[in-house]
BALOBA-1460 file (C-alpha; in Angstrom, 3 decimals):
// residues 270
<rec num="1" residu="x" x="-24.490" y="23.185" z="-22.425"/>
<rec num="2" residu="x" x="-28.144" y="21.584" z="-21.165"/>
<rec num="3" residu="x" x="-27.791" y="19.727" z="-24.007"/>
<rec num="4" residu="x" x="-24.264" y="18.367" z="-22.749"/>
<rec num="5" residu="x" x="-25.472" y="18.587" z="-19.346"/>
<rec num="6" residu="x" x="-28.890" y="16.251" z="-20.174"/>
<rec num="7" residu="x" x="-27.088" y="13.155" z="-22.742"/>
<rec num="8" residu="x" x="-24.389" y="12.386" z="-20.275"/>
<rec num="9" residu="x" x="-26.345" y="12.369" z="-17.564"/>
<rec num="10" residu="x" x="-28.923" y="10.114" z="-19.072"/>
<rec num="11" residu="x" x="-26.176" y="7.800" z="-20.549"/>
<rec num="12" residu="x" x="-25.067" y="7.125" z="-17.194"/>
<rec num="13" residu="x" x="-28.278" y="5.090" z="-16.235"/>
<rec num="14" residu="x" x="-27.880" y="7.072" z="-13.022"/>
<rec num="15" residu="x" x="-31.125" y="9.242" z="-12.763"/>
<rec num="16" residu="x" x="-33.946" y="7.873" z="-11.168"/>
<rec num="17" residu="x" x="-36.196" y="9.122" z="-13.233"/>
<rec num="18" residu="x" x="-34.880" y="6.521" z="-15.597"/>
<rec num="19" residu="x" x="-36.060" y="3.628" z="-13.402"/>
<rec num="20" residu="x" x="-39.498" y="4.086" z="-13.318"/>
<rec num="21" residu="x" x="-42.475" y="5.862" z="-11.567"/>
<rec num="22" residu="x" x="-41.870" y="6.795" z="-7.599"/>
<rec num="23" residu="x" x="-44.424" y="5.370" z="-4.985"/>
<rec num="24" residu="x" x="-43.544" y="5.711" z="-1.586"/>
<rec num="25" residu="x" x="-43.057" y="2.661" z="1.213"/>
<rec num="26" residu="x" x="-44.885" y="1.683" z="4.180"/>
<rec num="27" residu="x" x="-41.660" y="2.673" z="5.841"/>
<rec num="28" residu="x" x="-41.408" y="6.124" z="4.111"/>
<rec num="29" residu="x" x="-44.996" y="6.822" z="4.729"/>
<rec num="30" residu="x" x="-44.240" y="5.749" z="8.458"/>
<rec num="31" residu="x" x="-41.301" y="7.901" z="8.342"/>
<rec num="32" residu="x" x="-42.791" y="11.063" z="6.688"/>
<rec num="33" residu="x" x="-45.349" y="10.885" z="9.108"/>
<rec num="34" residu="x" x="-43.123" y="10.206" z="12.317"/>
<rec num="35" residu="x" x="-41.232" y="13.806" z="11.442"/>
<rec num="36" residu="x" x="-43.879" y="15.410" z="12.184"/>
<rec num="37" residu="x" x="-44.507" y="13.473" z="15.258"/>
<rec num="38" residu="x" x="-40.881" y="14.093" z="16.466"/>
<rec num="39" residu="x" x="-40.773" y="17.514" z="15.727"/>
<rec num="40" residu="x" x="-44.197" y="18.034" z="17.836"/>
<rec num="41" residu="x" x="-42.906" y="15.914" z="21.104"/>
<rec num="42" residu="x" x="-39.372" y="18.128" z="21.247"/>
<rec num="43" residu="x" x="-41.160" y="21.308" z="20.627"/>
<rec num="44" residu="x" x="-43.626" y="20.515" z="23.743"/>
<rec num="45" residu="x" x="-40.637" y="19.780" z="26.041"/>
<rec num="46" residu="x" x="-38.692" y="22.541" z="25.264"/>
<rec num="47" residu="x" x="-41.976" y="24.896" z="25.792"/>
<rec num="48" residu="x" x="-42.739" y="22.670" z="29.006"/>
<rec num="49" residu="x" x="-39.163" y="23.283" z="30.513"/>
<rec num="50" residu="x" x="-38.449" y="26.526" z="28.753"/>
<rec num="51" residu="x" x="-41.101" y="28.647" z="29.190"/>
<rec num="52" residu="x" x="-41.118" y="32.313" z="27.220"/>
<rec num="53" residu="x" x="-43.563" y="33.924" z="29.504"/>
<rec num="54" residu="x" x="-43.926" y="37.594" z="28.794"/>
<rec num="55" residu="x" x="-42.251" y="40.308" z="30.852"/>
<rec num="56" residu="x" x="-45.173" y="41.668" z="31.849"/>
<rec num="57" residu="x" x="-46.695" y="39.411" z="33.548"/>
<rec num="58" residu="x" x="-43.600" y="38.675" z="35.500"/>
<rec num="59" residu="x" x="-43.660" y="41.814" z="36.974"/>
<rec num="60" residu="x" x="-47.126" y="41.670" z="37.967"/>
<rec num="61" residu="x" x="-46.603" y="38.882" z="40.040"/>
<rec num="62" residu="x" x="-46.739" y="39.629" z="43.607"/>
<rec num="63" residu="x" x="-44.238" y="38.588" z="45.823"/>
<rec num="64" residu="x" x="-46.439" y="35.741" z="47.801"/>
<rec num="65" residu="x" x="-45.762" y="34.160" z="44.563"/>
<rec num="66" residu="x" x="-42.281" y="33.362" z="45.004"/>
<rec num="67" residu="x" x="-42.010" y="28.677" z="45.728"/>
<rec num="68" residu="x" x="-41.244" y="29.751" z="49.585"/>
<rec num="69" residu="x" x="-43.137" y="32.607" z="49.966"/>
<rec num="70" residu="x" x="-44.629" y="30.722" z="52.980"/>
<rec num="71" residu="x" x="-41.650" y="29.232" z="54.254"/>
<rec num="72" residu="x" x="-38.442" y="32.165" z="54.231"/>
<rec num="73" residu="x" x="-39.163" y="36.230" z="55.359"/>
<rec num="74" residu="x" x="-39.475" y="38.805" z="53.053"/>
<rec num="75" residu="x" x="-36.275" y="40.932" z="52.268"/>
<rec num="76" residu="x" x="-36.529" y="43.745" z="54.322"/>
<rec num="77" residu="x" x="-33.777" y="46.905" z="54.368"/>
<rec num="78" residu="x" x="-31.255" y="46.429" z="56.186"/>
<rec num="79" residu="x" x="-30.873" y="48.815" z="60.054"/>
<rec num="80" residu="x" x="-27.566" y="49.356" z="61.534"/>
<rec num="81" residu="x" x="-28.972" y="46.997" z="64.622"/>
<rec num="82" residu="x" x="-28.784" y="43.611" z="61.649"/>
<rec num="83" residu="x" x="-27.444" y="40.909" z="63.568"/>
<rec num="84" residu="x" x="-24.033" y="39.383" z="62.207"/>
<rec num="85" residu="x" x="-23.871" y="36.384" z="60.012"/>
<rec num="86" residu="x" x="-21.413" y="32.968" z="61.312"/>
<rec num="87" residu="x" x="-19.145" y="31.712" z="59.128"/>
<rec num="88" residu="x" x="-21.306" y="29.631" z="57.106"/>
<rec num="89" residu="x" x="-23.189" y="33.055" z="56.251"/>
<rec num="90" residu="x" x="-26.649" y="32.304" z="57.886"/>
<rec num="91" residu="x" x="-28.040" y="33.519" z="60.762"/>
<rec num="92" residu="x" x="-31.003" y="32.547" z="63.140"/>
<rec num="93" residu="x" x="-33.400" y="34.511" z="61.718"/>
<rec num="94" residu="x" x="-33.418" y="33.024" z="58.566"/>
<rec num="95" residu="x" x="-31.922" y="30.963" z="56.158"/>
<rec num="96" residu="x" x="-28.509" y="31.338" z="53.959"/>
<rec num="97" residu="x" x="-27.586" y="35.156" z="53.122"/>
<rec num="98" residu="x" x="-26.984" y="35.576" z="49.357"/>
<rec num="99" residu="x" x="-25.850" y="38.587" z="49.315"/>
<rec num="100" residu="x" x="-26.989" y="42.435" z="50.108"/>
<rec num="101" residu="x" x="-28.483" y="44.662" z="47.048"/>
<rec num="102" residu="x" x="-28.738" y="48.245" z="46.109"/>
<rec num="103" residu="x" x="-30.544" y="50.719" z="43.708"/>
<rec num="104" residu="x" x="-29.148" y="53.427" z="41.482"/>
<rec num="105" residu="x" x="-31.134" y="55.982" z="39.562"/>
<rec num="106" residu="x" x="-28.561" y="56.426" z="37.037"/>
<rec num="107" residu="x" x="-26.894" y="54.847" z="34.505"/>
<rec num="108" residu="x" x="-23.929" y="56.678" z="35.520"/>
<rec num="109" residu="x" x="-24.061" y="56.399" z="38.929"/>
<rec num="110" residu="x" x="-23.837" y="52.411" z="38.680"/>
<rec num="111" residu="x" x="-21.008" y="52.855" z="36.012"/>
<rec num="112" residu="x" x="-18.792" y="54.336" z="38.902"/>
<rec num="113" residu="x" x="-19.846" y="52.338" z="41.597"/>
<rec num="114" residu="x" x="-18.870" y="48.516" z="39.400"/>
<rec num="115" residu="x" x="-15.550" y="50.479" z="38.900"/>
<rec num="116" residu="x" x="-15.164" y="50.880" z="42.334"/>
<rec num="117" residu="x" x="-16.253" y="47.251" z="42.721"/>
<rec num="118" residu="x" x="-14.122" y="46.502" z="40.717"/>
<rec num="119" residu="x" x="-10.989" y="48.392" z="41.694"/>
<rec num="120" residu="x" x="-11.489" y="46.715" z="45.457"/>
<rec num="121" residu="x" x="-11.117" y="42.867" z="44.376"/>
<rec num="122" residu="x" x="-14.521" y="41.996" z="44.190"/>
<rec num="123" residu="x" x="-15.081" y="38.610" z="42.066"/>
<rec num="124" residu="x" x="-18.806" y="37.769" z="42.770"/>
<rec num="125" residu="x" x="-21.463" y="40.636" z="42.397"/>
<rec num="126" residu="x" x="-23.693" y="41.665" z="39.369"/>
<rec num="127" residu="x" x="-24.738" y="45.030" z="37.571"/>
<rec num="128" residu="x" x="-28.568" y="44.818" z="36.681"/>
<rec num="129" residu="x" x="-29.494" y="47.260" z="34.097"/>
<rec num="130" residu="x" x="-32.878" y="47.733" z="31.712"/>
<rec num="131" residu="x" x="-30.698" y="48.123" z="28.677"/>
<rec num="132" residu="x" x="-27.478" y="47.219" z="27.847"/>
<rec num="133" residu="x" x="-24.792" y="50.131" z="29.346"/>
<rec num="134" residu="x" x="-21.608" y="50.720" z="26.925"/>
<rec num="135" residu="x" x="-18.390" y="49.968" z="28.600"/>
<rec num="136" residu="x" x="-19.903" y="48.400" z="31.789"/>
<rec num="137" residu="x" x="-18.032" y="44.552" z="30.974"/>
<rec num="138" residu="x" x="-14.746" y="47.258" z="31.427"/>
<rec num="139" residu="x" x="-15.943" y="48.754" z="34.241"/>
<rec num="140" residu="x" x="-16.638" y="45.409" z="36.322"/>
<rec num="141" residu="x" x="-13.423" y="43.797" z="34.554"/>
<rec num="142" residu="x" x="-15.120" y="41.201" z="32.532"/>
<rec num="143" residu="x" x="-13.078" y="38.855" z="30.760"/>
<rec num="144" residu="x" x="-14.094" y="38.219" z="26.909"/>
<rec num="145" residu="x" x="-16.688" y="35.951" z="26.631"/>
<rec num="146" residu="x" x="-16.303" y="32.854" z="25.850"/>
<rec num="147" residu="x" x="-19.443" y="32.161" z="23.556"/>
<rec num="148" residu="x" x="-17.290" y="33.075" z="20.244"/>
<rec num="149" residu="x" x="-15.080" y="30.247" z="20.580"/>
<rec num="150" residu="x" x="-18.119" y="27.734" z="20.647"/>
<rec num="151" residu="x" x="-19.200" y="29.527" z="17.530"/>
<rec num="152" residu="x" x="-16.085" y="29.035" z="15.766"/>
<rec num="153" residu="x" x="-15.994" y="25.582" z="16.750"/>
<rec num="154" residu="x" x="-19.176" y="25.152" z="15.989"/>
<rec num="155" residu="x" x="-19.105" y="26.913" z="12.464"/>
<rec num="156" residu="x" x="-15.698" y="24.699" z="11.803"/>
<rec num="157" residu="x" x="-17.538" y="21.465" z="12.681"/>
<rec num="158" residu="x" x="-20.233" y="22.471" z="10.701"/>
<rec num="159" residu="x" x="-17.960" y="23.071" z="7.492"/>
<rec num="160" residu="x" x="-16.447" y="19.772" z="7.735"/>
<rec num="161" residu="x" x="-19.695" y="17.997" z="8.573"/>
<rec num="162" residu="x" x="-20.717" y="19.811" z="5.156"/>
<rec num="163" residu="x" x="-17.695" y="18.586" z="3.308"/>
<rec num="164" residu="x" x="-18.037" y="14.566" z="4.347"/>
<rec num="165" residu="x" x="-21.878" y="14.796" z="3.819"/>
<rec num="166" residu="x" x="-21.281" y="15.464" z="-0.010"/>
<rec num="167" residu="x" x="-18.056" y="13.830" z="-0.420"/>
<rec num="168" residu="x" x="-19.793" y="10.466" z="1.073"/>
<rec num="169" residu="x" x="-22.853" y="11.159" z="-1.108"/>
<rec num="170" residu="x" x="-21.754" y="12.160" z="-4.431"/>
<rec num="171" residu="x" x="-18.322" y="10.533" z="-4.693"/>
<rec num="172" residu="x" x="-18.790" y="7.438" z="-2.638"/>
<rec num="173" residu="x" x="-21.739" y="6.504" z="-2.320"/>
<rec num="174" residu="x" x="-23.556" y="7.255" z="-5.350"/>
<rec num="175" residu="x" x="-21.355" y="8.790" z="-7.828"/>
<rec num="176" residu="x" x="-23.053" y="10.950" z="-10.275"/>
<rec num="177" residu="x" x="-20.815" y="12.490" z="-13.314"/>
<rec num="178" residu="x" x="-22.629" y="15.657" z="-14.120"/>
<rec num="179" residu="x" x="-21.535" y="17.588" z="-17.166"/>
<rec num="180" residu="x" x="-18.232" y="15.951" z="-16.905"/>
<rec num="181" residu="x" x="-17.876" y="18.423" z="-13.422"/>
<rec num="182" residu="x" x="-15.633" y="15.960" z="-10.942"/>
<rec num="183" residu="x" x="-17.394" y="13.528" z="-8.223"/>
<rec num="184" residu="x" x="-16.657" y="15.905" z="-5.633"/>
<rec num="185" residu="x" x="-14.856" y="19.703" z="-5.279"/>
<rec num="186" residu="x" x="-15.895" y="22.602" z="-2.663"/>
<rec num="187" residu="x" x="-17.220" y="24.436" z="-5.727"/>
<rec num="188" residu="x" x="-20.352" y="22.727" z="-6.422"/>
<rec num="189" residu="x" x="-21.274" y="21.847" z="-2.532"/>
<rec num="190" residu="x" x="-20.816" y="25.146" z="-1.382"/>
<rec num="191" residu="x" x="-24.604" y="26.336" z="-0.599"/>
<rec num="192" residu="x" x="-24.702" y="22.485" z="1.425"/>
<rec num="193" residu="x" x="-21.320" y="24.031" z="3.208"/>
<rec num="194" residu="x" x="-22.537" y="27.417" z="3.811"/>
<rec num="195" residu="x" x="-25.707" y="26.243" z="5.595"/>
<rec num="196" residu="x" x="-24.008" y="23.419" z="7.991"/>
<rec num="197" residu="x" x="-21.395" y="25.993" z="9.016"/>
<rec num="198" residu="x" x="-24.079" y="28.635" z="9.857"/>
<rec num="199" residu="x" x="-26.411" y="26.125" z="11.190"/>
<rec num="200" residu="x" x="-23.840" y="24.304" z="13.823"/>
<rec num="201" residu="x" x="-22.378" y="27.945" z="14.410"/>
<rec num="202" residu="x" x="-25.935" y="28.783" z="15.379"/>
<rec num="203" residu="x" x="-25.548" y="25.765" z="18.153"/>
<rec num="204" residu="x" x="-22.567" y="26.693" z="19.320"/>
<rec num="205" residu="x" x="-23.756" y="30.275" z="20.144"/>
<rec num="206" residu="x" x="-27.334" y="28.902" z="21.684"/>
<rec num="207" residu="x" x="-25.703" y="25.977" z="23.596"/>
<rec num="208" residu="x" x="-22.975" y="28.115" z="24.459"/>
<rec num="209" residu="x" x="-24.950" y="31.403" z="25.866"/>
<rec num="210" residu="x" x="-27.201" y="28.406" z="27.937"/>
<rec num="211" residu="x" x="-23.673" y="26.711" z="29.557"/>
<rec num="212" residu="x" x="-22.240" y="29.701" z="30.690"/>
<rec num="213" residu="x" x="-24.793" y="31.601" z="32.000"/>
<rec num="214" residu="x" x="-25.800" y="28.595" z="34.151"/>
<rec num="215" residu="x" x="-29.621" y="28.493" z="32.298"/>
<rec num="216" residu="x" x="-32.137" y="27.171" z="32.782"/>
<rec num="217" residu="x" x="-32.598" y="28.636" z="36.639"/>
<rec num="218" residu="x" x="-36.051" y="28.424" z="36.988"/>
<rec num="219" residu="x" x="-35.765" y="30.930" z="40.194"/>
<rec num="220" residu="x" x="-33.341" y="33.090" z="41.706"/>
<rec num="221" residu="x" x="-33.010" y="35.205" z="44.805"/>
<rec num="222" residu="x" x="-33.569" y="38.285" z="43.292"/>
<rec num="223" residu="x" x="-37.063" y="37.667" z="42.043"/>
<rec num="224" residu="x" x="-38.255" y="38.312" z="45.905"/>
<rec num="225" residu="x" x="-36.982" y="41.847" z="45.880"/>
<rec num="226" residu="x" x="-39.978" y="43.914" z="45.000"/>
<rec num="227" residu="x" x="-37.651" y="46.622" z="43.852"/>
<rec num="228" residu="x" x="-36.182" y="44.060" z="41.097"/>
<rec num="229" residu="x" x="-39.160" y="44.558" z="39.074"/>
<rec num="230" residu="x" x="-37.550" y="47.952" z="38.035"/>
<rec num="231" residu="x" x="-35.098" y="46.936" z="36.775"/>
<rec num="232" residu="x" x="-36.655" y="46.073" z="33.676"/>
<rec num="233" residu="x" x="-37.724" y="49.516" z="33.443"/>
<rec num="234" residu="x" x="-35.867" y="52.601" z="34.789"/>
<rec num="235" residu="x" x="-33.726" y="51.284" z="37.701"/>
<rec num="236" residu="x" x="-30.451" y="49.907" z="38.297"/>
<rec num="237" residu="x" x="-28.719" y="47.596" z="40.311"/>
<rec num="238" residu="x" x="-25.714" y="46.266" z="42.280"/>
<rec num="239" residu="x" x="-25.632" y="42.967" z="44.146"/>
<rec num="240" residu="x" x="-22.737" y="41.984" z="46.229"/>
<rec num="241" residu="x" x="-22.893" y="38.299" z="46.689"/>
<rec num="242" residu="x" x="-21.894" y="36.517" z="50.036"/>
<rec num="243" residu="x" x="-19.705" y="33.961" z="48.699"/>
<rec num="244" residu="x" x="-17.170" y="36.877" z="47.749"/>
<rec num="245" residu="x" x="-13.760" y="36.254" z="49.984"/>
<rec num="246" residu="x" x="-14.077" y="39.875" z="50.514"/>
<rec num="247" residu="x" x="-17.484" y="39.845" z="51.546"/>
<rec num="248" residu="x" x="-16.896" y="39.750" z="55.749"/>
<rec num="249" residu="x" x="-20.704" y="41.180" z="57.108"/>
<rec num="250" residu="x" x="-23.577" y="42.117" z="55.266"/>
<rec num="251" residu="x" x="-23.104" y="45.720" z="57.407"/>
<rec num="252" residu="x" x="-20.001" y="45.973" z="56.067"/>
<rec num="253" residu="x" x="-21.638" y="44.855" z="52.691"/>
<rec num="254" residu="x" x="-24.542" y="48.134" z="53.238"/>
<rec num="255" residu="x" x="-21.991" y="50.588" z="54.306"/>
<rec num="256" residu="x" x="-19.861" y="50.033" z="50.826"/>
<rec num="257" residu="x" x="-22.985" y="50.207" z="48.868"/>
<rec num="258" residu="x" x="-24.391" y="53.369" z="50.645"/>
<rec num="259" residu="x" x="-20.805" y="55.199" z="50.266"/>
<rec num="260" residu="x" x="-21.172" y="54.441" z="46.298"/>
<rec num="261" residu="x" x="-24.731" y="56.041" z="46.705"/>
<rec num="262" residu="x" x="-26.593" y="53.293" z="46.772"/>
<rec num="263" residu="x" x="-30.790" y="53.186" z="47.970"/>
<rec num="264" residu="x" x="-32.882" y="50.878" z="49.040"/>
<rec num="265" residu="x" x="-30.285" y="48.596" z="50.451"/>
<rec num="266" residu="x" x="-31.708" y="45.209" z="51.152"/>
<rec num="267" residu="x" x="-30.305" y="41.873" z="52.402"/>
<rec num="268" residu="x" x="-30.852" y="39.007" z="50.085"/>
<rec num="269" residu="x" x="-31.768" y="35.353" z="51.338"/>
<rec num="270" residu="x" x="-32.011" y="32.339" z="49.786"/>
């Protein structure tokens, strides 16, 4: 079989091997060179506009830290005597409301109070957790996401990506007869296949997770709560955000979250 394998291939003419000694180009030394170049300018950006700082250092920020530390009041807990929002949800006091949060000391506890949430029509409020809670997406009446489907498309697209690369390269443009095996089959290709579908599948699901939950978001609201810190550690939490239609007072906001057994209520600005 090498034997078969070797003569017809060499017969052919079609090795390079045949054609002499390799020695690379100006423009393929200019290219090998400019991969690495390429490679080092889109790894700096994404580290310069995606930054992986560790979680504990985040927490040990203080909250003077926050970009308008200077400018908007600290969150303080909210007193029965909180003056009403207007319609537009701000106040004079301050600026724009985003919502009103609450602590719970059990998992448990928060997995009855997003059903409850839940049960009374709410569409825009989040469940904070340190670890991921089985059953919660139920409980707060999460639709499936949506990520898989970019996968599949993207692990589809990759397959057929796969399937013109070698088609165009072995049967095309450079048809090679190999041991009499046919210009082009999905036997042969299939490692070349495999990869592309797992690779763009890999896209879809890192493009995908990025689109949908709105990322990059360099800050948020929340980061000015010093209670948010726990969260990461042994605390949970419920936000009830102010551009809910059922959201009518950020009193009315405190009184559903104490009833639920909420603590440490606290009104969240922008």
């Amino acid at each position: 079989e090498r034997f078969v394998i070797t003569v017809t291939s060499l017969a052919n003419d079609y090795l390079p091997s045949s054609w002499g000694y390799y020695s690379p180009t100006i423009v393929a030394i200019f290219t090998f060179f400019g991969t690495f170049g390429f490679f080092s300018v889109l790894f700096l950006l994404f580290i310069r506009f995606l930054p992986l700082p560790p979680m504990a250092e985040d927490k040990m920020i203080p909250p003077q830290a926050a970009p308008r530390a200077h400018c908007s009041p600290r969150p303080t807990p909210m007193t029965d005597q909180a003056t009403p929002p207007s319609r537009d949800r701000r106040d004079d006091r301050g600026p724009r409301v985003h919502g009103v949060a609450a602590s719970f000391r059990r998992p448990s506890d928060v997995f009855k109070a997003a059903e409850r949430i839940r049960d009374l029509g709410w569409t825009r409020w989040d469940v904070h957790t340190p670890y991921p809670i089985h059953g919660l997406d139920a409980a707060m009446g999460l639709p499936r996401s949506p990520v898989p489907r970019l996968t599949l498309l993207g692990g589809l697209t990759g397959f057929l990506t796969g399937c013109l690369l070698t088609w165009y390269t072995n049967s095309y443009d450079y048809p090679l007869i190999v041991g009499g095996k046919p210009f082009w089959s999905v036997i042969y290709p299939f490692p070349v296949l495999y990869e592309c579908t797992i690779l763009f599948a890999a896209f879809g699901t890192f493009f995908g997770q990025f689109i949908f939950n709105r990322l990059p978001r360099h800050h948020h609201p929340l980061f000015e709560l010093p209670q948010f810190a726990r969260v990461t550690d042994d605390a949970f939490m419920v936000v009830l955000e102010a551009g809910d239609p059922r959201f009518s007072s950020p009193e009315a906001a405190r009184d559903l979250l104490h009833s639920l057994g909420g603590h440490d209520i606290t009104l969240v600005r922008d």
